[in-house]
ROFI-364099 format. One record per atom (N, C-alpha, C): residue number from 1; atom name; x, y, z. Coordinates in Angstrom, 3 decimals, padded with zeros to 6 digits, always signed. Atoms other than C-alpha are relative to their C-alpha. Layout:
<num->NUM | atomo->CA | east->X | north->Y | up->Z>
...
***
This chain:
<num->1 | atomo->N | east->-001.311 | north->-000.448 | up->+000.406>
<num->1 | atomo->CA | east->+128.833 | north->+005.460 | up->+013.877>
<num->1 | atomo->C | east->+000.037 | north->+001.524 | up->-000.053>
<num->2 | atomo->N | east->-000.108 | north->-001.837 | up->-000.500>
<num->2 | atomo->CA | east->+130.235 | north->+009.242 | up->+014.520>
<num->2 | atomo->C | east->+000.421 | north->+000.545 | up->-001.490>
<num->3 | atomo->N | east->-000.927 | north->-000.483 | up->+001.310>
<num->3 | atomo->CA | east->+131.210 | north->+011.175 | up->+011.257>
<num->3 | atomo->C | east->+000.490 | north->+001.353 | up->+000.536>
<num->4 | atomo->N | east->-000.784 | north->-000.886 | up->-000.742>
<num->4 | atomo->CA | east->+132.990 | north->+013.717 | up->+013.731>
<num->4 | atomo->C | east->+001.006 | north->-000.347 | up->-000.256>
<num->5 | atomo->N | east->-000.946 | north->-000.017 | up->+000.087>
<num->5 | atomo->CA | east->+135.869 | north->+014.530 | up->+012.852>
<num->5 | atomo->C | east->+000.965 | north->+000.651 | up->+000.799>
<num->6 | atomo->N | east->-000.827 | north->-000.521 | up->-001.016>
<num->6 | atomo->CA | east->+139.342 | north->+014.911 | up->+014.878>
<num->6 | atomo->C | east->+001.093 | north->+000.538 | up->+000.099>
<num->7 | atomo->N | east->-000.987 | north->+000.286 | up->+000.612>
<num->7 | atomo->CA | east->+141.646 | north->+015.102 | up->+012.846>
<num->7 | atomo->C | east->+000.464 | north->+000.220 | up->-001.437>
<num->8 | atomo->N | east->-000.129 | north->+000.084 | up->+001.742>
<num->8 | atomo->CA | east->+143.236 | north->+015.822 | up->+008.783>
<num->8 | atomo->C | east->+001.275 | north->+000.248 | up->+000.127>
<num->9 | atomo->N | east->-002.096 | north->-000.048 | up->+000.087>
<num->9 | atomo->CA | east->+147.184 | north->+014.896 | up->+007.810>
<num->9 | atomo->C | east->-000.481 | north->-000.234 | up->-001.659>
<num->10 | atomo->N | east->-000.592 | north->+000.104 | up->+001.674>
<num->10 | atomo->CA | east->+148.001 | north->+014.592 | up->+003.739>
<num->10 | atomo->C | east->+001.149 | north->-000.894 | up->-000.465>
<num->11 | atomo->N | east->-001.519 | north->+000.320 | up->+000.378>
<num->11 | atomo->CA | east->+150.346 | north->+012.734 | up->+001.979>
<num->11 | atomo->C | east->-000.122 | north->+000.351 | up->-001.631>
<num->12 | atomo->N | east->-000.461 | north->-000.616 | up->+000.799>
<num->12 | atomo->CA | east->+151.478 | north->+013.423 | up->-001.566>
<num->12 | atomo->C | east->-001.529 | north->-000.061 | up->-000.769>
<num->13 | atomo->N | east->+001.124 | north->+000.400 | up->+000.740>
<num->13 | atomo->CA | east->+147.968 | north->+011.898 | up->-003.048>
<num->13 | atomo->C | east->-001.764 | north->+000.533 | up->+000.377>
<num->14 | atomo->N | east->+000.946 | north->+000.452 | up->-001.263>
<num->14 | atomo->CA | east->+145.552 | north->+011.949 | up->+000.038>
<num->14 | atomo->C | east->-000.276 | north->+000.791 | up->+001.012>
<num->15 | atomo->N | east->+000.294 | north->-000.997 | up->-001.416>
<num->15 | atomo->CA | east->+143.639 | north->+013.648 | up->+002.497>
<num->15 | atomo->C | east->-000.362 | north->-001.352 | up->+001.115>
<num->16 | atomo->N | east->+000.347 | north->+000.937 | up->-001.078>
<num->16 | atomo->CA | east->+143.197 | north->+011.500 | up->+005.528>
<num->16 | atomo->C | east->-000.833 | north->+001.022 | up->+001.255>
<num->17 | atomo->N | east->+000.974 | north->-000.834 | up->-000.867>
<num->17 | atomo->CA | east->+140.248 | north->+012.467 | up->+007.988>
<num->17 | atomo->C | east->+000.269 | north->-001.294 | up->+001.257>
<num->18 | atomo->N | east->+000.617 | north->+000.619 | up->-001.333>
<num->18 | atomo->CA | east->+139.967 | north->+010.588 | up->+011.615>
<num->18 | atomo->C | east->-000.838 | north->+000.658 | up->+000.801>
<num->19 | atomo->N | east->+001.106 | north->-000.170 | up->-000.641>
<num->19 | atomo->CA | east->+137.115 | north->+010.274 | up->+013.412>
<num->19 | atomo->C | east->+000.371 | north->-000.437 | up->+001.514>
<num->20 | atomo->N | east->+000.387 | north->+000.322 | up->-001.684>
<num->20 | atomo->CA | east->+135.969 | north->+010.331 | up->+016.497>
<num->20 | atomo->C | east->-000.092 | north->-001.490 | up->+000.460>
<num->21 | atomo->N | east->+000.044 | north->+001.350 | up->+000.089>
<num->21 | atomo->CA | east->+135.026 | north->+006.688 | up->+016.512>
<num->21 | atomo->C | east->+000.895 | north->-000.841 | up->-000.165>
<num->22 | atomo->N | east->-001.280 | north->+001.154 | up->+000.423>
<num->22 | atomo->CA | east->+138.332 | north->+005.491 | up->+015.513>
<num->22 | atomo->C | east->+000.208 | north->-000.067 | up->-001.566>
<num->23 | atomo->N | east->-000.252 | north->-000.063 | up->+001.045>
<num->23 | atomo->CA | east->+137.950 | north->+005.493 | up->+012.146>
<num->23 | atomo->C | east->+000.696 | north->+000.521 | up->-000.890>
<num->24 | atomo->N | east->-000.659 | north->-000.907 | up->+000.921>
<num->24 | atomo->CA | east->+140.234 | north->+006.816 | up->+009.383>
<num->24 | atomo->C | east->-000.382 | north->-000.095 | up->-001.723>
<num->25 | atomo->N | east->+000.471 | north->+000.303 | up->+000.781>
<num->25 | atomo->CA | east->+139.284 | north->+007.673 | up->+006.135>
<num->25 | atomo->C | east->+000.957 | north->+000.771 | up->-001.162>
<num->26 | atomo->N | east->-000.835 | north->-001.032 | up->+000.678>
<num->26 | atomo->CA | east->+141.656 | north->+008.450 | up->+002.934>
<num->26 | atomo->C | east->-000.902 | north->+000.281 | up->-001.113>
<num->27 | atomo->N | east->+001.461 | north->-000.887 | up->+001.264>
<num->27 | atomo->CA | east->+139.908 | north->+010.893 | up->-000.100>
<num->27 | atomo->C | east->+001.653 | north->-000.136 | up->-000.886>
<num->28 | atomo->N | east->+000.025 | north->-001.077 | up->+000.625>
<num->28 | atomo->CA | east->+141.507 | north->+011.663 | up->-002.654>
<num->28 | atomo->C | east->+000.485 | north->+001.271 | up->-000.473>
<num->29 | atomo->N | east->+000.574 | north->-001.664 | up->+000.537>
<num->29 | atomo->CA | east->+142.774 | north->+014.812 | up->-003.558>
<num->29 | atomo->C | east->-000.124 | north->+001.094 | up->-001.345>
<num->30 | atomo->N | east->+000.277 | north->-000.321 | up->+001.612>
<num->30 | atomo->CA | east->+142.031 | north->+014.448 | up->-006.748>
<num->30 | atomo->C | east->-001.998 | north->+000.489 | up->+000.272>
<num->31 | atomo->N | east->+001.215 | north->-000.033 | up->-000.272>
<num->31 | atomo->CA | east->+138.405 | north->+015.072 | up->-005.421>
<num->31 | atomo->C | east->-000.453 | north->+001.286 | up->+000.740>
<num->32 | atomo->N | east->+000.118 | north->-001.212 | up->-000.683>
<num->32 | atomo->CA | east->+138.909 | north->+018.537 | up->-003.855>
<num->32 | atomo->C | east->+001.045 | north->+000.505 | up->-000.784>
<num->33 | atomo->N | east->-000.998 | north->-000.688 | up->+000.222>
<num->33 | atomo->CA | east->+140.805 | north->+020.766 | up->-006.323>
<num->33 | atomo->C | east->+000.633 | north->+000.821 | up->+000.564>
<num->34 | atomo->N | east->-001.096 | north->-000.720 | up->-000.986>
<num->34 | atomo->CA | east->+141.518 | north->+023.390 | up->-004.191>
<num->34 | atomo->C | east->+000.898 | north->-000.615 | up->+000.938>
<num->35 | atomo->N | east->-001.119 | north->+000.748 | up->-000.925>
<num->35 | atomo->CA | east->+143.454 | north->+020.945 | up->-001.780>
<num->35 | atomo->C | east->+001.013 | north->-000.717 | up->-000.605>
<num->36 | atomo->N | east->-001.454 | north->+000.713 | up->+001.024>
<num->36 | atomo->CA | east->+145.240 | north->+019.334 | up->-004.752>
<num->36 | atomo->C | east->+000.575 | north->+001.347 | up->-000.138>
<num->37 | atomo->N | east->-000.477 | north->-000.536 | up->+000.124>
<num->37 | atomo->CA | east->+145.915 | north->+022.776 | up->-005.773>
<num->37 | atomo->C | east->+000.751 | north->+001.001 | up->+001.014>
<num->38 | atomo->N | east->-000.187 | north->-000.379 | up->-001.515>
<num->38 | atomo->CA | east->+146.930 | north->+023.918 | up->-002.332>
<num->38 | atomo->C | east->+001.693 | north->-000.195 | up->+000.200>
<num->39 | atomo->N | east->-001.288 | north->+000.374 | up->-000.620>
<num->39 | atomo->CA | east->+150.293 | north->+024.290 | up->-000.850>
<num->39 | atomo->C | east->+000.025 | north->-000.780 | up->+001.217>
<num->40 | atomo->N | east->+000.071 | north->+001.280 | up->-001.120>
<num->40 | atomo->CA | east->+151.201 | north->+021.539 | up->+001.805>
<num->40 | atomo->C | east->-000.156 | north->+001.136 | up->+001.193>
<num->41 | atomo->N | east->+000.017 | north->-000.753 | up->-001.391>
<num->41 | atomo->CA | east->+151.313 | north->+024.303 | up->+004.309>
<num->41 | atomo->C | east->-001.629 | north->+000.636 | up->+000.019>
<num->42 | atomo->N | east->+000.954 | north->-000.043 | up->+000.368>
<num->42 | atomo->CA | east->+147.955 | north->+025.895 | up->+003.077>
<num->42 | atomo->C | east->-001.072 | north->-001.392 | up->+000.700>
<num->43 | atomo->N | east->+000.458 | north->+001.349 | up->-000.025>
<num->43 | atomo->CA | east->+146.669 | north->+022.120 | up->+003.317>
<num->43 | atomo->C | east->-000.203 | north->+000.119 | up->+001.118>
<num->44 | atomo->N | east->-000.700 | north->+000.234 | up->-001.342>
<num->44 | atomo->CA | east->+148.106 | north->+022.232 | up->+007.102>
<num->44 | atomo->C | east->-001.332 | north->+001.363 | up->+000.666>
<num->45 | atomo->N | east->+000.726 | north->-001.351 | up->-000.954>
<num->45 | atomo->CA | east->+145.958 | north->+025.433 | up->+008.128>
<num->45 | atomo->C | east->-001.571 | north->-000.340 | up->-000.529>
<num->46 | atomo->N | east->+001.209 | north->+000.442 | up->+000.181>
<num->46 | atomo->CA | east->+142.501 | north->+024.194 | up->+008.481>
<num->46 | atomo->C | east->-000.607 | north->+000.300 | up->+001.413>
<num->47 | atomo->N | east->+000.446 | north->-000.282 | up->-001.202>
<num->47 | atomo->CA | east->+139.973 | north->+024.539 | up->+011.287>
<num->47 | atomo->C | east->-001.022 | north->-001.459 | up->-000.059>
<num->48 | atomo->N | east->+000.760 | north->+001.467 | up->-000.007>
<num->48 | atomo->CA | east->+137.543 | north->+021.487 | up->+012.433>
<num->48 | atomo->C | east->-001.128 | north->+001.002 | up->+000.894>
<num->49 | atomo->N | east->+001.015 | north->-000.114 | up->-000.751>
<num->49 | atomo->CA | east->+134.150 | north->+023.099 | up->+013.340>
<num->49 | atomo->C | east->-000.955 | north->-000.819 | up->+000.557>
<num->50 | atomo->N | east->+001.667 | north->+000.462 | up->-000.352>
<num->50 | atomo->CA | east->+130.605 | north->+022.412 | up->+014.754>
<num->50 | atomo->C | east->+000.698 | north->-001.625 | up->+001.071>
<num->51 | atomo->N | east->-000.128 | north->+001.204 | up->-000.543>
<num->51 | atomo->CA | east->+132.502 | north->+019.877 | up->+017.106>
<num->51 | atomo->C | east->+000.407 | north->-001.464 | up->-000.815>
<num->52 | atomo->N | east->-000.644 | north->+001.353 | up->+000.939>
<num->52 | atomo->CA | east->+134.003 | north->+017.534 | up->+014.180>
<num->52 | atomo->C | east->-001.087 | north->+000.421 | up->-001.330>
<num->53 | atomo->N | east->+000.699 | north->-000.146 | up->+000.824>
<num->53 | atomo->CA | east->+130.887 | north->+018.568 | up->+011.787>
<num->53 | atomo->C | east->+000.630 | north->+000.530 | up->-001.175>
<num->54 | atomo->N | east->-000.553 | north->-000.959 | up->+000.637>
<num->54 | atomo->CA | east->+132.904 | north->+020.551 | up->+009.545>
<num->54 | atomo->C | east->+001.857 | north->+000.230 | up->-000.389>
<num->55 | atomo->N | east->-001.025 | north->-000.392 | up->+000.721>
<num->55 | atomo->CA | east->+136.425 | north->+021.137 | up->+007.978>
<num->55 | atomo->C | east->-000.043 | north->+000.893 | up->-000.764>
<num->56 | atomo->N | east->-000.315 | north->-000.702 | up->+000.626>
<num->56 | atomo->CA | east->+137.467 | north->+024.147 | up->+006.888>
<num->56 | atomo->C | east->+001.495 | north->+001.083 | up->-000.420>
<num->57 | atomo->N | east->-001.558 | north->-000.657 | up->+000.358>
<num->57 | atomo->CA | east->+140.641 | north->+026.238 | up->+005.181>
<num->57 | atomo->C | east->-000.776 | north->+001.314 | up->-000.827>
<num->58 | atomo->N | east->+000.024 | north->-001.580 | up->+000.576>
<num->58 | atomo->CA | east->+140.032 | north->+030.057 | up->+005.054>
<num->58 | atomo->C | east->+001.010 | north->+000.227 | up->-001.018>
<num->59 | atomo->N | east->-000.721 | north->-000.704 | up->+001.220>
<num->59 | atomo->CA | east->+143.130 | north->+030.551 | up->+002.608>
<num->59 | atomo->C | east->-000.362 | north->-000.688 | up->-001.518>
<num->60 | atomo->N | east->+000.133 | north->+000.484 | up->+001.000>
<num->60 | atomo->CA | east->+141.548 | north->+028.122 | up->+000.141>
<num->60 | atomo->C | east->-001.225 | north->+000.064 | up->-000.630>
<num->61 | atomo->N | east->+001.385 | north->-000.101 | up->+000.137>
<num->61 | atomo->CA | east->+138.225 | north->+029.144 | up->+000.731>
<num->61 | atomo->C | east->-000.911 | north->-001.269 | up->-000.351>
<num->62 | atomo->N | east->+000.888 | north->+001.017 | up->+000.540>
<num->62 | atomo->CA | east->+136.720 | north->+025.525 | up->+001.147>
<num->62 | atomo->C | east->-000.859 | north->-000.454 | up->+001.471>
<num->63 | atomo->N | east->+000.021 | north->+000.625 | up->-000.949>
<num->63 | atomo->CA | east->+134.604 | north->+023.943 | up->+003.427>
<num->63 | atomo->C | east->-000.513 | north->-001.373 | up->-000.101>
<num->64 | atomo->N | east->+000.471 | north->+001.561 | up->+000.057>
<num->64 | atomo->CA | east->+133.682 | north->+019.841 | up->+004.065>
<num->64 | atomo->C | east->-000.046 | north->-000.556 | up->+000.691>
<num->65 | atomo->N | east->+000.988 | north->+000.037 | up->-001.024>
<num->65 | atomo->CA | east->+131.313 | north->+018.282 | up->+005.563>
<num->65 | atomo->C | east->+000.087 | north->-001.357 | up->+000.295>
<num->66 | atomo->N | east->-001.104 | north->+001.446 | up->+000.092>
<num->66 | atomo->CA | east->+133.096 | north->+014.757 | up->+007.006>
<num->66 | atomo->C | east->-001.033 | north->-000.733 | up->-000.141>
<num->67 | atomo->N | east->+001.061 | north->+000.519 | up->+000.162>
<num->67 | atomo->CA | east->+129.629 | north->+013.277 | up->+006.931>
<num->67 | atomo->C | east->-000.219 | north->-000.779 | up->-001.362>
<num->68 | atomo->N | east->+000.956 | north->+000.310 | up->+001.264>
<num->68 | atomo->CA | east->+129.284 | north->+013.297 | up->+003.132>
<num->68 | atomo->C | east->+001.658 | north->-001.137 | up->-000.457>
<num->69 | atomo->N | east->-001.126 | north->+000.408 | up->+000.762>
<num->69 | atomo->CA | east->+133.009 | north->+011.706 | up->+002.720>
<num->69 | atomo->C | east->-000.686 | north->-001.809 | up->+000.113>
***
């Protein structure tokens, strides 16, 4: 199974990650304060490094590692 990620949308509660594999996975965002405390647009500006390894948001200063979700 891939924990590459391809993908991150939100809804009022929830971070949702998809994978490479097909998979989708919802967090939470009671589990990442800065993304609860985040503006939806904030939320929206993210980068997906290392080829899916990685999620990150320079204005929130976070990064996460889709592996450990």
């Amino acid at each position: 199974m891939s924990s590459l990620a391809k993908a991150v949308s939100f809804d009022a509660n929830t971070m949702w990650v998809d994978f490479l594999d097909g998979r989708k996975l919802g967090v939470p965002l009671a589990y990442f304060p800065r993304l609860l405390n985040a503006t939806p647009t904030q939320r929206e500006h993210y980068q997906i490094s290392g080829g899916g390894s990685g999620l990150h948001w320079d204005e929130i200063d976070l990064e996460i590692k889709p592996e450990v979700l």
